[in-house]
VMD Tcl script that draws the C-alpha trace (Angstrom):
set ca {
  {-30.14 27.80 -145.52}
  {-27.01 25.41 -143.85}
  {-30.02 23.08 -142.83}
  {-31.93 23.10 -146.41}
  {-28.87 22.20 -147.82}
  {-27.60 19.49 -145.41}
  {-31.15 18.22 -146.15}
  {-30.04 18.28 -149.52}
  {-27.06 16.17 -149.30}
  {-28.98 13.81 -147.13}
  {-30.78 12.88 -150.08}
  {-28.10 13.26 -152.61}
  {-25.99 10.73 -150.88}
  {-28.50 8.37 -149.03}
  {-27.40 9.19 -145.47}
  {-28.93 7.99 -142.50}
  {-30.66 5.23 -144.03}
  {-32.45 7.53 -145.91}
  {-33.15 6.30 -149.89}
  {-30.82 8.80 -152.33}
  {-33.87 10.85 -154.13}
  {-32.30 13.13 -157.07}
  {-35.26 15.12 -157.29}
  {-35.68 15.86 -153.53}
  {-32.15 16.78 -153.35}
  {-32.30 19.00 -156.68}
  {-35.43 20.46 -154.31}
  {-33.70 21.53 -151.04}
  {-30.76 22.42 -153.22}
  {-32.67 24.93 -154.96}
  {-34.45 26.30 -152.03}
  {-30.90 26.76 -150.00}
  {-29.50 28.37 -153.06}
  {-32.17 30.82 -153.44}
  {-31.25 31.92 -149.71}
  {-27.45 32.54 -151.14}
  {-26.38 29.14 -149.52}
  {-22.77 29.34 -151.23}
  {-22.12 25.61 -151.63}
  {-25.83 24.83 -152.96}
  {-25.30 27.69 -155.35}
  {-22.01 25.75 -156.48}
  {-22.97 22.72 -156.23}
  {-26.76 23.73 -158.70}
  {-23.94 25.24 -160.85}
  {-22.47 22.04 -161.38}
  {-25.44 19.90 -161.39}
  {-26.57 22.74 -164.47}
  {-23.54 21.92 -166.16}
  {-23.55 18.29 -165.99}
  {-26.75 18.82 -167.56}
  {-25.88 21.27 -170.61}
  {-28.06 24.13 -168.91}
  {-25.15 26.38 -169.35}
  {-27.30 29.77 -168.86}
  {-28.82 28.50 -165.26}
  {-25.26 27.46 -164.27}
  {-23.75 30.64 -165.59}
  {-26.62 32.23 -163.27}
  {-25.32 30.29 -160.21}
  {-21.83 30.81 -160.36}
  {-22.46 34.47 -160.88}
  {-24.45 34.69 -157.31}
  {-21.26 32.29 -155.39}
  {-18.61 33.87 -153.56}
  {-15.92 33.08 -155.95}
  {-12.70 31.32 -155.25}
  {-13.17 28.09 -156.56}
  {-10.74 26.98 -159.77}
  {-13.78 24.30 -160.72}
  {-15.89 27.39 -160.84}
  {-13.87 29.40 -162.91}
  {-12.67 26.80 -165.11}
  {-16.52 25.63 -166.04}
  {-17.62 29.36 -166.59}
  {-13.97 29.19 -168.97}
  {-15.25 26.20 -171.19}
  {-19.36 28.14 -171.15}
  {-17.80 30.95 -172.38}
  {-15.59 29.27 -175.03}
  {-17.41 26.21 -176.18}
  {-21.01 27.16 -175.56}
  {-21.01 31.74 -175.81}
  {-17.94 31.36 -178.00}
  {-16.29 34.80 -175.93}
  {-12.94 33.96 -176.08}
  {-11.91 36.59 -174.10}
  {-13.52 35.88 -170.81}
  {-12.51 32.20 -171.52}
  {-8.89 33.43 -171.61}
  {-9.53 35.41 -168.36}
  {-11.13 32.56 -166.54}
  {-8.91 29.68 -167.83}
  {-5.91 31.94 -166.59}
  {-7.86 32.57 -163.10}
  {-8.08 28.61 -162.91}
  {-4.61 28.10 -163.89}
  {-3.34 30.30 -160.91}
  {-4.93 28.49 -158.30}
  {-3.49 25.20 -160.03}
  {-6.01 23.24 -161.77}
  {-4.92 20.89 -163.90}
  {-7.68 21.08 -166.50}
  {-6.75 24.39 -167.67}
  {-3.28 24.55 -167.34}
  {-3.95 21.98 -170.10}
  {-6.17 23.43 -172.36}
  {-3.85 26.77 -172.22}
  {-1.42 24.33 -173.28}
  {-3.25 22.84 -175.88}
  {-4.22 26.64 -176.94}
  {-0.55 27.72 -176.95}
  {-0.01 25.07 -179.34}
  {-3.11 25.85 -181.78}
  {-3.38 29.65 -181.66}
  {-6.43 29.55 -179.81}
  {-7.94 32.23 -177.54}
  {-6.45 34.78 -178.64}
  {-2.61 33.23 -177.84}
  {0.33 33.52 -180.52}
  {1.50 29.94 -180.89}
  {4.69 29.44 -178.45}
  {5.28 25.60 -178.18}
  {8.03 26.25 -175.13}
  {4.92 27.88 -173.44}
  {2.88 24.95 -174.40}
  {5.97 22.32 -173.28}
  {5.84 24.04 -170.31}
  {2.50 24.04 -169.37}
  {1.87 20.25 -170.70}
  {4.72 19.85 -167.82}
  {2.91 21.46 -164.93}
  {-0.70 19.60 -165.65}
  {0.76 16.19 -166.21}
  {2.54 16.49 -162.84}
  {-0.61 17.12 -161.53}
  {-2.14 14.37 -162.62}
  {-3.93 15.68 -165.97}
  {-3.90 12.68 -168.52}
  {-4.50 14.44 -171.39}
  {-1.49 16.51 -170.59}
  {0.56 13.35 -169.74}
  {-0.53 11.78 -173.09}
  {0.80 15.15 -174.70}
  {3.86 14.73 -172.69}
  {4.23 11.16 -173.27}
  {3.90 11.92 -177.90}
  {6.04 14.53 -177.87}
  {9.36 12.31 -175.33}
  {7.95 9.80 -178.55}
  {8.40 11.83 -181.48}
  {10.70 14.66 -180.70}
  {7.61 17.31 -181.01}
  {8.11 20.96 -179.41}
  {11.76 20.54 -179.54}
  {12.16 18.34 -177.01}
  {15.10 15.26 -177.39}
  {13.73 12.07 -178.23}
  {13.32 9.83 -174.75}
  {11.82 5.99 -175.00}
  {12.14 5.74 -171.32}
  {10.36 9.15 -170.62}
  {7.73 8.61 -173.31}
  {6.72 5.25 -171.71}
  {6.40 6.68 -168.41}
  {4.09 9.66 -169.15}
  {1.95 7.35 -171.17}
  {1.59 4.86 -169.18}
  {0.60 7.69 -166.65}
  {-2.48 8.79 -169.02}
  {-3.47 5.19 -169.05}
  {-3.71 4.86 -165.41}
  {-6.01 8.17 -166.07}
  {-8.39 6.48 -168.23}
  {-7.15 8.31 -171.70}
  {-8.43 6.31 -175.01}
  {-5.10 7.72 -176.88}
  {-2.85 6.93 -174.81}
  {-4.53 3.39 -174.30}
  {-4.07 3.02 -178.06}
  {-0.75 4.05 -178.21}
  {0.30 1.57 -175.37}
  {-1.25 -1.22 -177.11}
  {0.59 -0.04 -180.14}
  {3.23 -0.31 -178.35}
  {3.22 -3.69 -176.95}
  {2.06 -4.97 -180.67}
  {4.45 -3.63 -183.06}
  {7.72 -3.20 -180.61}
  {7.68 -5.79 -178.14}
  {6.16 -8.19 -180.03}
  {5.90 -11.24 -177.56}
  {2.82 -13.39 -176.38}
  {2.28 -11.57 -173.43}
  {2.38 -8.34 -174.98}
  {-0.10 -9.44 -177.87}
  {-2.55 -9.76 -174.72}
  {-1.55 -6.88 -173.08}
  {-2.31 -4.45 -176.27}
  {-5.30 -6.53 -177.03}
  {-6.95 -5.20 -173.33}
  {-5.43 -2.00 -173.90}
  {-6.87 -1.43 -177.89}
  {-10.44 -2.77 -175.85}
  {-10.09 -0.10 -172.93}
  {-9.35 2.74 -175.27}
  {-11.87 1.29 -177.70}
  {-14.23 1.18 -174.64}
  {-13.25 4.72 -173.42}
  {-14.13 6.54 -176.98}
  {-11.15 5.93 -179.26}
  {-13.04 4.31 -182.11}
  {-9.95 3.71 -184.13}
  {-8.93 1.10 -182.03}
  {-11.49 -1.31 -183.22}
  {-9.76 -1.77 -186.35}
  {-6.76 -3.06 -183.75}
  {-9.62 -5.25 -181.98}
  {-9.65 -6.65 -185.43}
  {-6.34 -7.10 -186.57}
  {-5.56 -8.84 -183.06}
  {-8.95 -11.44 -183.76}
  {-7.76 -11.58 -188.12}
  {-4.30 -12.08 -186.77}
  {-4.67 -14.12 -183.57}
  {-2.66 -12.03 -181.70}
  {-3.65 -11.90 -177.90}
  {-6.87 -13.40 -178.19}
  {-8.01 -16.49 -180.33}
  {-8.44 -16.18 -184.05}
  {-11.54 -15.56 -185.26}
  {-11.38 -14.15 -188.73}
  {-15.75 -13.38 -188.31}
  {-14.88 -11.52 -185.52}
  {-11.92 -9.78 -187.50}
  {-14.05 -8.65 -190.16}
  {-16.97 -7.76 -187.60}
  {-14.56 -5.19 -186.13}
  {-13.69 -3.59 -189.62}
  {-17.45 -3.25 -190.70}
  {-17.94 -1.32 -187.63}
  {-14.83 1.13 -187.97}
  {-15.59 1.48 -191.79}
  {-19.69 2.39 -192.06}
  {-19.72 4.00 -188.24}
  {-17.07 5.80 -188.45}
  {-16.00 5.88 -191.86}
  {-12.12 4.78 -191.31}
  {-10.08 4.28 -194.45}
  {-8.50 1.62 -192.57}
  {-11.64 0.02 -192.01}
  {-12.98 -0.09 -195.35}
  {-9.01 -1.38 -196.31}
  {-9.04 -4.31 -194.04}
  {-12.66 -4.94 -195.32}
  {-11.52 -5.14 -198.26}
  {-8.65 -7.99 -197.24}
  {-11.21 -10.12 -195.82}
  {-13.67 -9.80 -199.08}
  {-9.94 -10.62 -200.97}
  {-9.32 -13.46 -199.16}
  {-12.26 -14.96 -197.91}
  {-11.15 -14.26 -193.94}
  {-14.61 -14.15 -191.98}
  {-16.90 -13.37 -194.78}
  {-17.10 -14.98 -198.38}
  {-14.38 -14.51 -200.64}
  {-15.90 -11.80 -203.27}
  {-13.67 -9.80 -205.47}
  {-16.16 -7.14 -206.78}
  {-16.84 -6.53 -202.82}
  {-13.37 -6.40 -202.52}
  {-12.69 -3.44 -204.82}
  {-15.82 -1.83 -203.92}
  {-14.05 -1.66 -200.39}
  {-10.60 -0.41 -201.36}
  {-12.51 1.79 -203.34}
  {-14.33 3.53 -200.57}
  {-10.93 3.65 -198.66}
  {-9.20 5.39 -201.40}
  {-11.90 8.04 -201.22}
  {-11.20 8.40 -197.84}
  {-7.33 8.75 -198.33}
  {-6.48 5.07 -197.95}
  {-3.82 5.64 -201.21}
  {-2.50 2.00 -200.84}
  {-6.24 0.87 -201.58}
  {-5.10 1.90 -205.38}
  {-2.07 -0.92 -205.52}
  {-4.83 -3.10 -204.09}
  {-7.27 -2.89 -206.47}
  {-4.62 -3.51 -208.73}
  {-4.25 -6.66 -207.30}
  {-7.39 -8.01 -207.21}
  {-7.86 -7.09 -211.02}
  {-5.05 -8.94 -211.66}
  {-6.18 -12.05 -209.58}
  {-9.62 -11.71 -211.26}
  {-7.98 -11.95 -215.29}
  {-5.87 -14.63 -213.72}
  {-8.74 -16.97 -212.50}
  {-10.94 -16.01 -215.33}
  {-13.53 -14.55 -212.87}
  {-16.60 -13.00 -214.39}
  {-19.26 -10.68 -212.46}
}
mol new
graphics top color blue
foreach p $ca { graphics top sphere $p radius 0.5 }
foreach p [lrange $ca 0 end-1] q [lrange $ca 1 end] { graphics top cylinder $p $q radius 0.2 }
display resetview
């Protein structure tokens, strides 16, 4: 079996000039785990997971000498996200969390904070936790870390210089919230040229990395011409795409300035009320006091439909 799956890894990784070959390597993987190889029966575990075939990785984890937190913590999210038994989840997130792993000593967090899994909600446990993983490198964990130094959440004191640091932390780790909240940053509270292009790249990497909200920032920074050149097309480019993709209130607002105004599209006052419209159906409330406006600009001109 150790020579099946060395064979394996030859092709998984291209040694020795040979050409990487996913399905010859998924082949000797398979054939070394079916002799009990330990680390091909981990590593077709993962390579199920990756995949979404939770019930063949479930099936190779259960045949693996166990001692592995990545193990336990990917039977832990099978059992809650895809078997919904909450109860081994619990067990195997806490097995994880003993031997350190940073992934679910966040999510206990995160489930000490939501009443999840079973756990009474106990924000010092969740502070506490939050702590641990974002010292060990967890960015959602130092983005948790970074809100609550921001905002004063789970009784913790209010600490600029202490929020900064954790979220700049999460950026380094590639989180989209924590990107937006940087750039955020930089926009509304610093305020100078160089920060206008600093949160324009970081509203574009969290944009980038899955936080579609930040488009509509994208598009205030092009409407605005804040950190990148104006370009009021562009601008209004950026709200069509946050409000009929993703159905922002914001985005159908800011629509709704350009259609007022005439920035990037043609000035058109019905459009402009349809737009606040749809954001007030979303919750956009200040979409009513713009309506208002734009009826009153329409009597004023004498506009007709």
């Amino acid at each position: 079996p150790e020579s099946l799956y060395l064979q394996a890894r030859v092709y998984e990784n291209g040694w020795y000039g040979v050409e990487p070959d996913e399905k010859k390597y998924i082949h000797f993987l398979k054939k070394a785990a079916n002799l009990c190889q330990n680390d091909a029966l981990l590593d077709l575990g993962y390579y199920y997971y990756q995949k979404g075939k939770y019930d063949d990785a479930l099936d190779c984890f259960a045949q693996c000498d166990l001692n592995d937190a990545g193990v336990y913590w990917a039977i832990a999210t099978i059992c809650e996200e895809q078997k919904k038994d909450y109860e081994n989840a619990l067990a195997y997130y806490e097995m994880a969390m003993e031997m350190n792993f940073p992934d679910a000593i966040e999510r206990m967090a995160e489930a000490y904070l939501g009443d999840e899994l079973g756990l009474e909600k106990d924000e010092k446990k969740a502070l506490r936790l939050f702590k641990k993983a974002a010292n060990l490198g967890n960015s959602a964990a130092q983005y948790n870390l970074g809100m609550a130094y921001a905002c004063g959440y789970y009784g913790v004191t209010p600490d600029k210089d202490k929020a900064l640091h954790w979220l700049k932390q999460s950026v380094k780790g590639e989180n989209p919230s924590a990107c937006l909240q940087m750039g955020l940053y930089y926009y509304y509270t610093v305020k100078t040229e160089a920060a206008y292009k600093k949160a324009f790249e970081l509203f574009t990497d969290a944009y980038n990395w899955g936080e579609n909200e930040a488009i509509i920032n994208i598009g205030l920074c092009y409407l605005q011409g804040n950190g990148i050149k104006e370009n009021k097309k562009e601008a209004a480019k950026c709200f069509k795409t946050a409000a009929y993709e993703y159905k922002s209130s914001l985005g159908f607002y800011n629509l709704g300035i350009c259609y007022e105004n005439g920035f990037g599209v043609c000035q058109d006052y019905k459009k402009a009320i349809e737009m606040y419209g749809k954001s007030v159906e979303l919750g956009e409330k200040t979409g009513l006091e713009a309506i208002k406006r734009v009826y009153s600009k329409m009597n004023a001109s004498g506009y007709k439909a």
